[in-house]
Backbone bond lengths (Angstrom), bond angles and torsions (degrees), N, CA, C in turn:
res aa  C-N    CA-C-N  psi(-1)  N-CA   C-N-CA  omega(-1)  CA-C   N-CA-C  phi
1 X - - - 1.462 - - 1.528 109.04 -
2 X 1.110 99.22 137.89 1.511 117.19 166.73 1.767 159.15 -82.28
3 X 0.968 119.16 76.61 1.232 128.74 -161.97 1.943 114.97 -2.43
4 X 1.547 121.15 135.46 1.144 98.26 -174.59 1.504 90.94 -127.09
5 X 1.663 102.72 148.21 1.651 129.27 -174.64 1.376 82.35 -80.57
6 X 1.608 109.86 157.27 1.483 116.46 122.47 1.437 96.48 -178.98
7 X 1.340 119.71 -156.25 1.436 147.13 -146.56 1.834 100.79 -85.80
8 X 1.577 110.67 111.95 1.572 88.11 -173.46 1.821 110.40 -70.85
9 X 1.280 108.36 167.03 1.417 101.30 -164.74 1.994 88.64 -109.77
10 X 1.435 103.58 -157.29 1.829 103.19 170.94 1.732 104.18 -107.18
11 X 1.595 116.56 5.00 1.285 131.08 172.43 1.566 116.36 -66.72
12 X 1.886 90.32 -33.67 1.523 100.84 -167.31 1.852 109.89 -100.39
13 X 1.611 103.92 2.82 1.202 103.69 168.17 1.865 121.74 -30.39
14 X 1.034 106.48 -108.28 1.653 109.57 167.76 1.471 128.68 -13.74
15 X 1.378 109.28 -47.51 1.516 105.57 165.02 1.530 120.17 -80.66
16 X 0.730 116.45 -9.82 2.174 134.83 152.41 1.199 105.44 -46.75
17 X 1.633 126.76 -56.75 1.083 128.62 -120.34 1.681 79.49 -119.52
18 X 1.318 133.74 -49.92 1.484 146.25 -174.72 1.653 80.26 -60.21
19 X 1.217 157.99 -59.04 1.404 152.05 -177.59 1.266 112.11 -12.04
20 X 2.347 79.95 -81.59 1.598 82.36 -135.75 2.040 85.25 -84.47
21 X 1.101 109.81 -25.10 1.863 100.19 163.58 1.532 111.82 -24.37
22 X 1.667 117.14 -72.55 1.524 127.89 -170.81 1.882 99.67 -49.16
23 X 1.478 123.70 -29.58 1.438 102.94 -168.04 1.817 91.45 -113.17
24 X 1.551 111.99 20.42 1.712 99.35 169.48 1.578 124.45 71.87
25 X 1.779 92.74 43.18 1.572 86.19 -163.62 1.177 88.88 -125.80
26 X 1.648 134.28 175.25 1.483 125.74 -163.25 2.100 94.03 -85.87
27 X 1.083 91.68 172.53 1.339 124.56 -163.05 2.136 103.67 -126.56
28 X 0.941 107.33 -29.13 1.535 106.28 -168.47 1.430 110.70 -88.44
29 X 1.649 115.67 132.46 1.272 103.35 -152.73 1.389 154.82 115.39
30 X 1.401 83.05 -41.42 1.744 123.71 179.13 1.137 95.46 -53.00
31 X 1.591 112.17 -92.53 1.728 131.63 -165.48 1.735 98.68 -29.19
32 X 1.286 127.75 -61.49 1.712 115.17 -159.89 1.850 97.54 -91.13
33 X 1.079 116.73 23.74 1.454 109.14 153.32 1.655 116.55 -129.19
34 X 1.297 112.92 21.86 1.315 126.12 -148.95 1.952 75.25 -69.91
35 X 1.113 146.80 -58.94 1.222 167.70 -148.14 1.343 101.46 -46.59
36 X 1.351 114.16 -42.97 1.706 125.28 -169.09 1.529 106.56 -102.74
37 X 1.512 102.56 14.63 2.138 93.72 -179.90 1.880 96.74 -110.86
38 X 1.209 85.71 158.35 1.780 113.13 173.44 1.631 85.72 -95.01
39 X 1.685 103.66 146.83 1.087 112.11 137.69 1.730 127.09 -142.61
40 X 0.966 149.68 145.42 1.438 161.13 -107.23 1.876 96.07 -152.68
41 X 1.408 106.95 99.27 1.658 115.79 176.81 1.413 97.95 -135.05
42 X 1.620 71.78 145.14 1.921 105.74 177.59 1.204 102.62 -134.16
43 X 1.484 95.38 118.47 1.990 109.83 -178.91 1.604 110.25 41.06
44 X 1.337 109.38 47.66 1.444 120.55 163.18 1.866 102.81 78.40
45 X 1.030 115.42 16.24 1.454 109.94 171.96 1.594 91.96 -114.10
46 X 1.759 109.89 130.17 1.291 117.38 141.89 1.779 116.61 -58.43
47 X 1.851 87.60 136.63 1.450 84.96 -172.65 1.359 99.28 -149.99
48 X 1.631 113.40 32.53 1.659 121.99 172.27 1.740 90.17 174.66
49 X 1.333 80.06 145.16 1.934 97.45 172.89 1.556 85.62 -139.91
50 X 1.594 101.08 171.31 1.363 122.00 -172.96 1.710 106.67 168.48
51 X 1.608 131.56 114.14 1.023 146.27 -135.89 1.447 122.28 -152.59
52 X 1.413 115.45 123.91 1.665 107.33 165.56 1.057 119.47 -104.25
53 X 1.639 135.10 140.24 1.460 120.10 162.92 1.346 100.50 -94.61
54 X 1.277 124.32 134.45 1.399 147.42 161.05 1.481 101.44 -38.01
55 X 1.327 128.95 138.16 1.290 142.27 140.11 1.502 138.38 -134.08
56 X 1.492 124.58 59.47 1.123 127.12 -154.12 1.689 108.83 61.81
57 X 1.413 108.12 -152.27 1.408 103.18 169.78 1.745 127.98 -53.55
58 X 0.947 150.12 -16.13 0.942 155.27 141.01 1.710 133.19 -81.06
59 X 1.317 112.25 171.02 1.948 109.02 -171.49 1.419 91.09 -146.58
60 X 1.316 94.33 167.95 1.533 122.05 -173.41 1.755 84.53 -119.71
61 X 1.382 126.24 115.57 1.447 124.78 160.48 1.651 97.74 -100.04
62 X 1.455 99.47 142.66 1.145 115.79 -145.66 1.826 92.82 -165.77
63 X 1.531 101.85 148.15 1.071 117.27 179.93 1.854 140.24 64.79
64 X 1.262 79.82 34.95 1.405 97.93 -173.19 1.692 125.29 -69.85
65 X 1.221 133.97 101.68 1.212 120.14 -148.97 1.895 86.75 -146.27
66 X 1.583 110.41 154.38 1.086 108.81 157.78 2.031 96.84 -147.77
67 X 1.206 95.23 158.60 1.815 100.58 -160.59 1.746 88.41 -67.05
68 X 1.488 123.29 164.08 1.230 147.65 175.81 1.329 104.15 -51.93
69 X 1.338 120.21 -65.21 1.661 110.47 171.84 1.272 143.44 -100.97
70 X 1.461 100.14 33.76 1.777 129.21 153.86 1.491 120.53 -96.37
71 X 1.397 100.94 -1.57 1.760 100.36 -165.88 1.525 97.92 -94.27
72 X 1.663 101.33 153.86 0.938 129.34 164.44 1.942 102.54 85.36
73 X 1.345 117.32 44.07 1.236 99.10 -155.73 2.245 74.34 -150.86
74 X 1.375 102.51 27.64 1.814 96.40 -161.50 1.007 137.22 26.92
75 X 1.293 103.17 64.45 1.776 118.94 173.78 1.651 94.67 -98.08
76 X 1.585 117.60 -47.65 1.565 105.21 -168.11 1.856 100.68 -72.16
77 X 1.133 111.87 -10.58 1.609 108.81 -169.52 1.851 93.64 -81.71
78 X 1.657 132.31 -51.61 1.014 128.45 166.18 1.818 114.56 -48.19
79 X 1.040 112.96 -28.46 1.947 113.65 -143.99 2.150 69.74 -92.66
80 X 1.466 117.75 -47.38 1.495 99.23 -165.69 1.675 122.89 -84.59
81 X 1.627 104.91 -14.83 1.519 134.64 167.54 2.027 105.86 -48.65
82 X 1.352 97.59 -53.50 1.376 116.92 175.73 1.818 120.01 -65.79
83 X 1.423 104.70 -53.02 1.423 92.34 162.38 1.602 143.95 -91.05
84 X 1.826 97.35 10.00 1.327 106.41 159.95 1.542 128.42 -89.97
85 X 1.462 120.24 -8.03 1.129 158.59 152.13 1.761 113.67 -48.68
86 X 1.595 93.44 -75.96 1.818 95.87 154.52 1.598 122.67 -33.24
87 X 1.203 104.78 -66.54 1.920 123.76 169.77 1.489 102.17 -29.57
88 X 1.501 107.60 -58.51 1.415 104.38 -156.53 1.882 120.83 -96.52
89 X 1.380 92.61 -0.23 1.526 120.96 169.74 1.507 108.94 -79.67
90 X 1.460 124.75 -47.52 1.052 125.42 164.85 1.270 123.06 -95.03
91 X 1.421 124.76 46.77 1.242 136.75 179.01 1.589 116.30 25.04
92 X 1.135 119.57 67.75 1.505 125.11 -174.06 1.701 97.13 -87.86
93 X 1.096 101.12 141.50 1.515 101.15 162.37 1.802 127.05 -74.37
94 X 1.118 103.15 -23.50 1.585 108.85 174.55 1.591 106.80 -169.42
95 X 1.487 103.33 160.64 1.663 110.63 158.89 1.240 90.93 -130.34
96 X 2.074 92.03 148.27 1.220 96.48 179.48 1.831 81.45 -137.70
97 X 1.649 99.61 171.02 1.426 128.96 177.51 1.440 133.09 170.23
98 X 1.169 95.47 158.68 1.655 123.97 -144.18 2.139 86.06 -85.54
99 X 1.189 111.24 152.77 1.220 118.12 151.90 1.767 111.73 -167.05
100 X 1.293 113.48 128.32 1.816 101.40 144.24 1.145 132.91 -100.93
101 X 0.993 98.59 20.78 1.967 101.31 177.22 1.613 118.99 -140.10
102 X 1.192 125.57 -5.15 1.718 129.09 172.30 1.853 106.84 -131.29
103 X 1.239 119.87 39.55 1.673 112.57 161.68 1.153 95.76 -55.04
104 X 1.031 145.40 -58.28 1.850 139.87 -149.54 1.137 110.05 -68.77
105 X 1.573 132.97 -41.81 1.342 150.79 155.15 1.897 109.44 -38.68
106 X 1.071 130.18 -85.23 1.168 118.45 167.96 1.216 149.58 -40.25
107 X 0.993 105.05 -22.69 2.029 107.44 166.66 1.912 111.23 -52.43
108 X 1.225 112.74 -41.24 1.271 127.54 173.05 1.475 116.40 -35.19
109 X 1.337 108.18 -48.71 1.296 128.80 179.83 1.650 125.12 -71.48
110 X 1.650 97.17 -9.08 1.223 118.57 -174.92 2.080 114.86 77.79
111 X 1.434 97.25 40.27 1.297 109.53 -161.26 1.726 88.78 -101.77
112 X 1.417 127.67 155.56 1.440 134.69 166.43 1.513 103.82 -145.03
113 X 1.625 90.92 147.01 1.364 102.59 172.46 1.288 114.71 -78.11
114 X 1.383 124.14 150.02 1.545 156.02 -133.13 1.373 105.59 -146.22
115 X 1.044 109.67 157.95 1.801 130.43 153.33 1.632 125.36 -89.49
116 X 1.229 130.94 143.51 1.065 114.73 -179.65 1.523 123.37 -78.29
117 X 1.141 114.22 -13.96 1.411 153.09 148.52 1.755 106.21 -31.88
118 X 1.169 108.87 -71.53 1.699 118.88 165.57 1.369 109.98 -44.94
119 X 0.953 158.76 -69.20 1.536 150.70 -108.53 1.721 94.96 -111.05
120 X 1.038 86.39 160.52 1.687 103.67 -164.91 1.760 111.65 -73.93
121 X 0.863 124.44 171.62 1.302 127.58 -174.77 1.413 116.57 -96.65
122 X 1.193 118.04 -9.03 1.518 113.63 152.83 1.295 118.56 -103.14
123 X 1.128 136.35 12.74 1.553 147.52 148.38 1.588 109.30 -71.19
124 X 1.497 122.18 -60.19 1.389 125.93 -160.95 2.034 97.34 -89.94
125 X 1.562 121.98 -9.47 1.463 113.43 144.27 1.270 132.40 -56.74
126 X 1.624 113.34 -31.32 1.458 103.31 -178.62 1.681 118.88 -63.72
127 X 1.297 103.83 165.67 1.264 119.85 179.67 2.333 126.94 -44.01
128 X 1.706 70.81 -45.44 1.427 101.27 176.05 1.691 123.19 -67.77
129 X 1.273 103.26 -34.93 1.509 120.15 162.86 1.625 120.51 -76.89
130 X 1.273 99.20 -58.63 2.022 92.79 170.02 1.654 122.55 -84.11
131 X 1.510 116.66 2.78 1.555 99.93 -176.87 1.777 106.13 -132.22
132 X 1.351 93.63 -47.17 1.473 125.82 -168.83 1.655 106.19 -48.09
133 X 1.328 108.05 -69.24 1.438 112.40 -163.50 1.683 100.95 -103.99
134 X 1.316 108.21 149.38 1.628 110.31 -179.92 1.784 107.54 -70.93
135 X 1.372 110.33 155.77 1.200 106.31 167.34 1.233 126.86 -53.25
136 X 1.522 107.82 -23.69 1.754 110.92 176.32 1.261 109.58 -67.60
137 X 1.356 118.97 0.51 1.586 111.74 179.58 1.625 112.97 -53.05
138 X 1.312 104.11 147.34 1.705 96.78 164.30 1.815 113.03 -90.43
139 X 1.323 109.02 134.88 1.081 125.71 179.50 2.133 113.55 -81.17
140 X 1.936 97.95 110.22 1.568 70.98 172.72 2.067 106.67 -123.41
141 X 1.018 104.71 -164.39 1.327 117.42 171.27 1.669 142.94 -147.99
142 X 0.883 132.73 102.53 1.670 128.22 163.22 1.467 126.42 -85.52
143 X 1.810 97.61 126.10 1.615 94.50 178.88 1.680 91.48 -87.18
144 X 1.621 86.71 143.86 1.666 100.92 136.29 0.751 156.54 -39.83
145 X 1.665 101.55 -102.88 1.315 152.69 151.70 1.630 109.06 -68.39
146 X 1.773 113.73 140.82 1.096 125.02 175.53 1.755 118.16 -39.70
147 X 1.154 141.10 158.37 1.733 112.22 160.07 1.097 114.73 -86.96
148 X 1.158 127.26 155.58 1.435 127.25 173.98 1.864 116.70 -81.80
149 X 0.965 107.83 107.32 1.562 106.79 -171.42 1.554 101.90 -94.21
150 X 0.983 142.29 17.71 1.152 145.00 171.39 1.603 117.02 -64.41
């Protein structure tokens, strides 16, 4: 049997949060974007989250986690396939996000590292940008939408 995607609900709050806690990832935030995350269950256990916070035209994807003995088997490649999809369904102009431990992982996705300097001002308001992650975070980005060079 096969792991099933879908829409996190406010049922799946707590097991969201027991996730990305177990792999050390922020927690603040979560609950009022719970709306924009995938989550990935097998026989009623969450066993991957993956999440955007809304920011005007652009998102902060965030929270990408898959459990210890689901990995490596492309569940996080489906769980982040799905919420870049979201992004591009709602015509976002970019996602951007913070990591110190998977830069190498994201380029795949067509993600590049950034400045913090670059990113929009309702990206670097969220919670996750001023408290959550250290400044040593690496900063990355995906366009969307074309840029407007006008």
């Amino acid at each position: 049997m096969t792991p099933v995607l879908r829409p996190a609900t406010l049922a799946d709050l707590r097991d969201v949060e027991r996730l990305l806690m177990d792999a050390q990832l922020p927690v603040d935030g979560v609950a009022a974007s719970l709306p924009t995350f995938v989550v990935a269950e097998y026989n009623g256990t969450l066993i991957g989250v993956a999440g955007l916070e809304l920011c005007g035209k652009d998102a902060l994807l965030r929270s990408v986690v898959v459990a210890p003995e689901w990995r490596s088997r492309g569940l996080g490649r489906e769980l982040l396939d799905q919420v870049i999809a979201e992004g591009e369904a709602r015509r976002l102009r970019a996602l951007y996000l913070l990591t110190t431990t998977a830069d190498q992982y994201f380029p795949a996705f067509g993600f590049e590292r950034t400045t913090r300097d670059e990113v929009p001002d309702g990206v670097r308001a969220t919670t996750e940008f001023q408290i959550a992650c250290p400044a040593s975070a690496t900063v990355m980005r995906k366009r969307l939408e074309p840029c407007d060079t006008r």
